[in-house]
N, C-alpha and C positions, 0 to 999 in steps of 0.2 A: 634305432631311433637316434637324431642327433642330439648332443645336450645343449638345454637352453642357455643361452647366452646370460648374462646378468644383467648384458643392456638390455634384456627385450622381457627380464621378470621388470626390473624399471619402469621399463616400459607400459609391460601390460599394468601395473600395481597407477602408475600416473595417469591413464589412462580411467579405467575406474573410480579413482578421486575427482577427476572432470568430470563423469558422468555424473556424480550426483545432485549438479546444480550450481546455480549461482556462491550459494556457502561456501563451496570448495572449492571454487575461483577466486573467490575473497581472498580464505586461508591462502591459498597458495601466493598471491600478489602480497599479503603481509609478510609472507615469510621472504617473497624474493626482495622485495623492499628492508626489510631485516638486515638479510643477509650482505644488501647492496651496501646498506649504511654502517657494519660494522665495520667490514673488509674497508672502506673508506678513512673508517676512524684509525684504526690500526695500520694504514700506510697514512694518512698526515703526521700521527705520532711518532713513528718508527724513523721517519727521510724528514723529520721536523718540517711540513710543509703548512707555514704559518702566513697568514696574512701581513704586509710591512707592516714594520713597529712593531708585533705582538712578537711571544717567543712561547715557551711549551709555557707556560703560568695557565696557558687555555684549559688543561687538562682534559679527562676522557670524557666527563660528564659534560661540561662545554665543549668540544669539538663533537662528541655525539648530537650535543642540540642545532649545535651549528650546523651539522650533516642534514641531521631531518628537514629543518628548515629550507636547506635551498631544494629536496627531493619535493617537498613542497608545493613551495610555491619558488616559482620562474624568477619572479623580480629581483629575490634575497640577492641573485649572482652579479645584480647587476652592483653592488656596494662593497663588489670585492676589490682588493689589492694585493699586487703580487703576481705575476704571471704563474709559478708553478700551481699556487696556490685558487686559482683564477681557471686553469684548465681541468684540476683536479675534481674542482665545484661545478664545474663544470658537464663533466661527462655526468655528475651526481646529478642535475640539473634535468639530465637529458634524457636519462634513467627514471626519475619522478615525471615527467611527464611523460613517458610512456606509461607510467604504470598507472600514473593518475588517470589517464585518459582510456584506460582499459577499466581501470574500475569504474569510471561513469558509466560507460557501455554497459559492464556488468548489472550495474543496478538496474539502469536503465531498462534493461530487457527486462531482469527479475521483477520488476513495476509493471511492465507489460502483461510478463505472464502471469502474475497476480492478478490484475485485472481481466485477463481474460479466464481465468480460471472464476472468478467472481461474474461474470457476465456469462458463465455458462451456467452458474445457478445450480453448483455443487456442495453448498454450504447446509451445516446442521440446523433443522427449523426448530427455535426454544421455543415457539407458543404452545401454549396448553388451551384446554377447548375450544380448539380451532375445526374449521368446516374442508374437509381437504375433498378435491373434486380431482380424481386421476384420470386421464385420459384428454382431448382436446377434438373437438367436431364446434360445428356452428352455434350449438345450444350451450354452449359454456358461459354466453356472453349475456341470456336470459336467466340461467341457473344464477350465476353469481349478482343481477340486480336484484330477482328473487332474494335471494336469501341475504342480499343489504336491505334491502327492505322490512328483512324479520326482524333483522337484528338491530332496528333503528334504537329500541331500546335497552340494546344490553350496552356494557362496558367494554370496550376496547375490542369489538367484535372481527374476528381475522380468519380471513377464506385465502385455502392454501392452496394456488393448484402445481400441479406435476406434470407433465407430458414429455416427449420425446422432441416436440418443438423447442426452439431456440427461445431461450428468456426473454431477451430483448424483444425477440420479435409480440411472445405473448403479452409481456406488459404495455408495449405499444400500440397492439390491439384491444386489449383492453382499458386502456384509456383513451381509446378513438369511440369504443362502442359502448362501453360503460360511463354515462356523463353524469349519472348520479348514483355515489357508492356512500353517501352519506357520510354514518362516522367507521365506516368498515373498510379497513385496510385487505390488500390483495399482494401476497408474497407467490413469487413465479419460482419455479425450481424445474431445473431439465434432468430429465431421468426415464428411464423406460420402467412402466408401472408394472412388466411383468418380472420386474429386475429385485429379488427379496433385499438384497444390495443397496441399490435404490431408496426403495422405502423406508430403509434405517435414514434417511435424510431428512422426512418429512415427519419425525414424531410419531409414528404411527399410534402409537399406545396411549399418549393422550390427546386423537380426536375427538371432538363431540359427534362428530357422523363423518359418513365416507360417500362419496359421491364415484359412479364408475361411468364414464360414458363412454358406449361404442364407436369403433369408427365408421364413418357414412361411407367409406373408398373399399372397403376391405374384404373379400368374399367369404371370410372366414371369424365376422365381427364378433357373432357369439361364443368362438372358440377363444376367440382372445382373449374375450371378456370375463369366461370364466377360469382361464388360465390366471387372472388378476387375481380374481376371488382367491383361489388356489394359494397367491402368493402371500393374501391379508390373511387370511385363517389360520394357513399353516406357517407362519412367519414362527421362526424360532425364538423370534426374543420378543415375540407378542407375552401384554401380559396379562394379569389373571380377569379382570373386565372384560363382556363382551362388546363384539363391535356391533356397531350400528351401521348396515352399509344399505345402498340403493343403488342397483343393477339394473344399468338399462340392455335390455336382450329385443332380438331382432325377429327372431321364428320358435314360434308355441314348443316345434318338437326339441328345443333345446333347454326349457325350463327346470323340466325334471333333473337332467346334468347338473344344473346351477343350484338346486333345491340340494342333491344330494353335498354338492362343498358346500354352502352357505347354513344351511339346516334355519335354527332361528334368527341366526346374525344378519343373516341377508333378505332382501325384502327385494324382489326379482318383477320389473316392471315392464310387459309386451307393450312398448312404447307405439308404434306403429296400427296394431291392433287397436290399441284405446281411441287412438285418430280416429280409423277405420269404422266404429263404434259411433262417435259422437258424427262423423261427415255423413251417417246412414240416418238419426237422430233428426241432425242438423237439415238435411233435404227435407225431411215431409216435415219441417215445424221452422220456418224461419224467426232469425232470434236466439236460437237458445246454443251459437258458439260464443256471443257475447254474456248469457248467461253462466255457459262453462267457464268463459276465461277469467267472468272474474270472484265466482266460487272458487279457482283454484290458485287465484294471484295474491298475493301478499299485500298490496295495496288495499284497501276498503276491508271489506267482512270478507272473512274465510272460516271455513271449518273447523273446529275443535272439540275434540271428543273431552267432556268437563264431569266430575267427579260432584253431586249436588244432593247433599243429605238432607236437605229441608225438601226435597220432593221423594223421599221413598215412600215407596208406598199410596202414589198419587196415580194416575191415569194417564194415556199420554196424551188423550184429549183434554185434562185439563193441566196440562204444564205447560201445554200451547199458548194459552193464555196466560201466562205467569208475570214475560217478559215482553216491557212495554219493545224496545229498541234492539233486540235480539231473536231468534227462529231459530225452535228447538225443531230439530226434522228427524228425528231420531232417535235409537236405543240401543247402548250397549250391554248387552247381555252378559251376566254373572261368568259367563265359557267364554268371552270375548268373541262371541259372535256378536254381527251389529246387524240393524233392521233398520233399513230406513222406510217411516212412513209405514209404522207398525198400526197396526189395529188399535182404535180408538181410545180400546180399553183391556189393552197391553200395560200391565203396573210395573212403575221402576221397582225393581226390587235393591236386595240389602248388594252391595259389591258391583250392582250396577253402574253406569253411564250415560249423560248426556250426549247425543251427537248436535252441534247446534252450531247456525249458520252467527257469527256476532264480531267484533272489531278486534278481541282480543282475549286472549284465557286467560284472563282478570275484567274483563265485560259483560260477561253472562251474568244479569244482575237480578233477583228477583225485584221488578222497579213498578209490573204495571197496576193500573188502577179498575177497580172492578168495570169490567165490561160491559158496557152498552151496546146491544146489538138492535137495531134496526131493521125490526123482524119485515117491514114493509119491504124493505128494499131488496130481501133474500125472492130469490125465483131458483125455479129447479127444473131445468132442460137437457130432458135426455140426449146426448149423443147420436149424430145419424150414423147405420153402419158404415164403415167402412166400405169404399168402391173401391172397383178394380185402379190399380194404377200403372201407369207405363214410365216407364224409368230409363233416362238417357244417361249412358255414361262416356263420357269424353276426353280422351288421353289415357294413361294408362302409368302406374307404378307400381314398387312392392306392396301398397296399402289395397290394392285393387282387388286379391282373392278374397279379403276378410269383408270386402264393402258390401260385394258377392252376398257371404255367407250370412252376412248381418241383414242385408236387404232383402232377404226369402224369409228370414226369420218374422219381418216387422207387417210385409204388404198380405192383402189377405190372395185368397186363391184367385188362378185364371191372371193375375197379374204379370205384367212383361217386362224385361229387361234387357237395354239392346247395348253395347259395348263398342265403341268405336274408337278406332288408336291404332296409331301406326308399327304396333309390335305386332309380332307373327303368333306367338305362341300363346295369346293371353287365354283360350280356351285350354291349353293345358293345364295353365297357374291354375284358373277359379277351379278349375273337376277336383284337385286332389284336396278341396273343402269339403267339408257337411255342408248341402244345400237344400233345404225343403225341393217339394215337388209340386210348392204350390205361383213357381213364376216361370215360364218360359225365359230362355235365355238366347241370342243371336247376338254375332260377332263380326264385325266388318273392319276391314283392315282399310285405312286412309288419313289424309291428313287434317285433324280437326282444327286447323287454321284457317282452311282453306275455303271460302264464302260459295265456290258451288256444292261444295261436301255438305253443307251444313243445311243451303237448300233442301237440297233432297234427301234429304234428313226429314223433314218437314218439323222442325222441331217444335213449332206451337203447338202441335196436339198431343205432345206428351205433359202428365202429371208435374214432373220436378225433374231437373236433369244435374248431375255432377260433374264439372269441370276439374280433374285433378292433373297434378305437378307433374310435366313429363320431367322429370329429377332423371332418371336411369341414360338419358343420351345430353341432356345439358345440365350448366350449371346452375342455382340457385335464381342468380339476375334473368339468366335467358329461358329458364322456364317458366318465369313469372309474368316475363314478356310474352312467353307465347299462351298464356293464362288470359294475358289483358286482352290479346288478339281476338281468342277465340267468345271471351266473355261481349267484347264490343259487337260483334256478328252477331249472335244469341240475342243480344237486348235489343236489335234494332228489328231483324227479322220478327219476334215475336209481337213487338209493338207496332210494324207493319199489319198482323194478323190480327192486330186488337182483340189479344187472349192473354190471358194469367196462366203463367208458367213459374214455378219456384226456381232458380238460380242458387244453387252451391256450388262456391269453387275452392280452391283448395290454393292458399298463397302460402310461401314459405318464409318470404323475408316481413316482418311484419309493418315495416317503412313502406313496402308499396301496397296497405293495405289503402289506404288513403286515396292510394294514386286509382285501386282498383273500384273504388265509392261511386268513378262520374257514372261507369255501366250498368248501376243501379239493380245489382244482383242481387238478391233476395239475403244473403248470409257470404260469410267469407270465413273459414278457416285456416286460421294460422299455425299451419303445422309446426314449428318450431317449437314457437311460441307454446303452447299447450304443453305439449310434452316436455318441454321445460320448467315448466310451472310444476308442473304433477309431478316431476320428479325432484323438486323443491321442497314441496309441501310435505312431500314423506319422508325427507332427509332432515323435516324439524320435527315429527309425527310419524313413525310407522306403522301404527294403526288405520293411519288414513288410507292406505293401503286396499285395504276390506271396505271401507267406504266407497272408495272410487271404484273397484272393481263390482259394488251392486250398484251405483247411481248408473254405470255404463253398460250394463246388463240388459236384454232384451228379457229375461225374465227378474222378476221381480219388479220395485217401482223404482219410475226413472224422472228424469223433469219435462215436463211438458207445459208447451204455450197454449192454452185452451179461450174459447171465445167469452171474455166477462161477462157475455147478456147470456152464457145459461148458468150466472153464478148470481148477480145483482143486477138489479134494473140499472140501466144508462141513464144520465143526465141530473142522477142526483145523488147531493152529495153523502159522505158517509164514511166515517173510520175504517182504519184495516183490518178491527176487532171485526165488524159485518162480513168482510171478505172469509176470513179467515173460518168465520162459523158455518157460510156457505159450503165454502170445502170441505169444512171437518164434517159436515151431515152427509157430503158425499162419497166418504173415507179417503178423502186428499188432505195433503198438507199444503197451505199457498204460504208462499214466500218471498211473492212481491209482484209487479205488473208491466206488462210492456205499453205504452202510450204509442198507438203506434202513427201518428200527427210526426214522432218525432224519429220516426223510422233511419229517416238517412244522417239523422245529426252525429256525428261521435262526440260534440262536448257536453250531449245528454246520453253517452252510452248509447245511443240508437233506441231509447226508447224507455232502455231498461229498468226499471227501479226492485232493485234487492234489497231484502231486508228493511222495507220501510219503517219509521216510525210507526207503531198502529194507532196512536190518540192522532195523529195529522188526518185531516178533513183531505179528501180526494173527490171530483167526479168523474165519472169515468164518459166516454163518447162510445157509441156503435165502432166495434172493429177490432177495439182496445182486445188486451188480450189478461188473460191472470196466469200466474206461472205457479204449477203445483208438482208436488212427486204424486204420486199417482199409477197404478200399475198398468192401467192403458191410458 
């Protein structure tokens, strides 16, 4: 082997000092400048090379300052005398301006790359109970209004989110889509959430909850999802509090996975399924997506499970009546099991729970005044049974086997269900469900945009038909457009046939929910929307959890829009203390009514009123509807 030269240890050692950065170009440009300015002092001194008139009296400390000075700045040389003198300051002159003009550069860049390093959103997050939402999909932009909304009341309220997206890019999206954040700050940071690395950036240890959401592009969303979990549980320098996380997963068979990392910390949401659930609901009861959205929004009355010692020991039929301005629907059970719409005379017991619809968990007030009920105005109208129904479904997505499985579960026997959508394999999807045996099913492959397909369809003689998101071959805009398409067909055909057809479609973006109102379709859900909200609601609450998954259950009780005139006479007036006793004799809970005069309005809700005052006078008209939990 040859031996290394000493130019090239020089070499490599200077070499190395540049790589570290701007610093070590500094250093190095002081030192050359240093060195430019001594060697300078030590020949004027040495060859006496003095300005006319002066002589060595300058000495080292003045001809050193005089050096610096012209390496400086340029002008100094222009005040000189003396030609040796004059060329000497000179090269000095010329020497400082290179080095000065290297060290601008220098900084120059190090400014840049500090800023870029800051606009990547690599910096340590110092808030403490902050709301951190890891991951980045369409629903980030309702979670985080969601939960400004919660936290209108607290102090200095701060939601963190993380992604592999570009800072900039997310904060500029969310100040396009987010127009009211209230008093809640929104800090963006870029990092990859399965990166344990990473998550040292965002505080992990003092969240107040963890928000994970899946990606919508990804075929392997739940695997990522709980490779996250993975990385929040088993984080090494987690500390001794548990977390609080909210998992959104894609397919039932991977929950168990997520149960086994998460155990209690994690609270694992089948977002898609819950759709699937309320859009089976929402077809044979128009109404009640506007009832979901806004039991689970942040805005108005929501749910809270409330701790109420002056009712132990009471019935739950009479704690119904307790609170004038609030609706208690509910019992949480000593085991933390919860009951909605328990038996009349189900008693709270000692360690129990309130489940109760009201504005705020400091609103649950006990406020009302003894009840007058208006025993004339109670009627009691048995239910016809249930007939056959035939069921249209139109397009085709991931929500489509559950809608299947939930729609055999609901229609009674001899009922039909026909599927039509331009995918090939959609009888593969629904078979590998649980599906009763009590609905025929048929599958036709074509395009539901298209005004002969729908002909021959003959859609007015079916029951209720679902219009859902082809999401899987377009994007968000263009599925919702071809939603509008096929909704506009549907409502003029049927109104041609002058028949009553119920209309559910399934809109994603919920700005064209509006634009979808002129086709006058019985319901509209907003899939984003929803499961945005529900995965909010349990990131301030994890017990609501066990809530939403019996209100959305085909067994047990669920919400239902039922006709007022087999609850109270029409046409006259009467508190919602009379509604409420009607129900309760029929073992329902009501909790408020749809007017349905005001069906298509949204700035009456369409109709809805939740949670009414019960001393306010109402009367109701033929049509009107009362809205109860209720096990059928």
């Amino acid at each position: 082997m040859s031996k290394v030269k000493l130019s090239q240890k020089l070499r490599y050692r200077f070499d190395n000092t540049m790589s570290r950065g701007p610093g070590a170009l500094i250093l190095w440009l002081a030192i050359l400048t240093g060195v430019m300015i001594v060697i300078t002092t030590v020949v004027v001194l040495i060859f006496s090379i003095f300005p006319d008139g002066e002589d060595s009296s300058m000495g080292v400390g003045e001809t050193l300052w005089q050096t610096l000075m012209r390496a400086m700045d340029a002008g100094t040389v222009a005040g000189d005398s003396g030609w040796g003198f004059r060329l000497i300051m000179f090269i000095v002159t010329l020497g400082g301006i290179f080095i000065l003009s290297t060290l601008i550069g220098i900084l120059s860049s190090g400014i840049d790359e500090k800023l870029e390093e800051l606009r990547k959103g690599r910096s340590f997050v110092v808030e403490k109970n902050h709301q951190l939402i890891l991951g980045w999909n369409s629903k980030v932009f309702t979670i985080i209004d969601e939960l400004a909304a919660a936290n209108e009341n607290q102090k200095k309220p701060r939601i963190v989110v993380m992604a592999r997206e570009d800072k900039t890019m997310m904060e500029d999206a969310i100040r396009e889509k987010c127009e009211n954040l209230r008093n809640t700050k929104v800090i963006c940071r870029s990092g990859d959430p399965n990166d344990i690395n990473d998550l040292n950036i965002v505080n992990l240890n003092e969240t107040k909850s963890i928000v994970v959401l899946s990606s919508e592009t990804a075929p392997d969303a739940d695997a990522q999802t709980i490779k996250v979990l993975l990385a929040i549980i088993n984080h090494p320098e987690r500390g001794t509090q548990p977390f609080h996380v909210v998992a959104q997963m894609r397919q039932q068979k991977n929950i168990l996975a997520g149960k086994i990392v998460g155990k209690d910390e994690v609270e694992l949401m089948l977002t898609d399924d819950l759709v699937s659930r309320i859009m089976v609901q929402t077809c044979r009861q128009s109404g009640l997506s506007v009832v979901y959205t806004e039991i689970t929004g942040f805005d108005g009355d929501e749910i809270y499970i409330i701790e109420e010692s002056q009712m132990i020991g009471k019935t739950f039929g009479e704690i119904i009546f307790k609170y004038n301005d609030s609706s208690v629907i509910g019992l949480e059970y000593p085991d933390g099991t919860i009951k909605l719409n328990p038996p009349m005379d189900a008693v709270l017991e000692k360690g129990g729970k309130l489940v109760a619809l009201t504005e705020d968990d400091d609103t649950l007030i006990i406020n009302a005044p003894a009840a007058t009920i208006n025993e004339d105005a109670i009627v009691f109208v048995e239910e016809e049974k249930p007939s056959i129904e035939r069921t249209l479904v139109l397009s085709w997505n991931n929500k489509g086997p559950a809608i299947v499985r939930e729609m055999s579960a609901y229609v009674p026997a001899g009922s039909e269900l026909l599927i039509v959508s331009g995918h090939e394999n959609v009888e593969q999807e629904y078979k590998k469900m649980e599906i009763s045996n009590n609905m025929k099913i048929d599958v036709r492959v074509a395009d539901t945009t298209d005004r002969e397909v729908l002909e021959s369809l003959n859609v007015h003689e079916f029951t209720q038909i679902i219009v859902l998101s082809n999401t899987r071959r377009l994007n968000v805009q263009e599925a919702d457009s071809q939603t509008l398409m096929t909704l506009l067909h549907l409502r003029d055909l049927i109104d041609i046939a002058g028949t009553q057809v119920r209309i559910v479609s399934e809109i994603m973006d919920v700005r064209n929910r509006e634009l979808a109102s002129v086709t006058k379709a019985d319901d509209f859900v907003v899939s984003d929307k929803l499961i945005s909200q529900l995965v909010s609601q349990v990131s301030e609450t994890k017990e609501l959890v066990n809530v939403f998954n019996d209100m959305f259950d085909a067994d047990g009780s669920e919400v239902y829009l039922k006709p007022i005139s087999n609850y109270v006479k029409t046409g006259v007036e009467m508190d919602f203390f009379t509604v409420l006793e009607s129900a309760k004799r029929q073992g329902q809970t009501a909790v408020g009514y749809r007017i349905m005069s005001k069906q298509y309005d949204k700035n009456s809700s369409y109709g809805i009123v939740l949670n009414p005052v019960k001393t306010n006078k109402v009367t109701f008209s033929p049509g009107d509807k009362i809205i109860v939990f209720a096990e059928d």
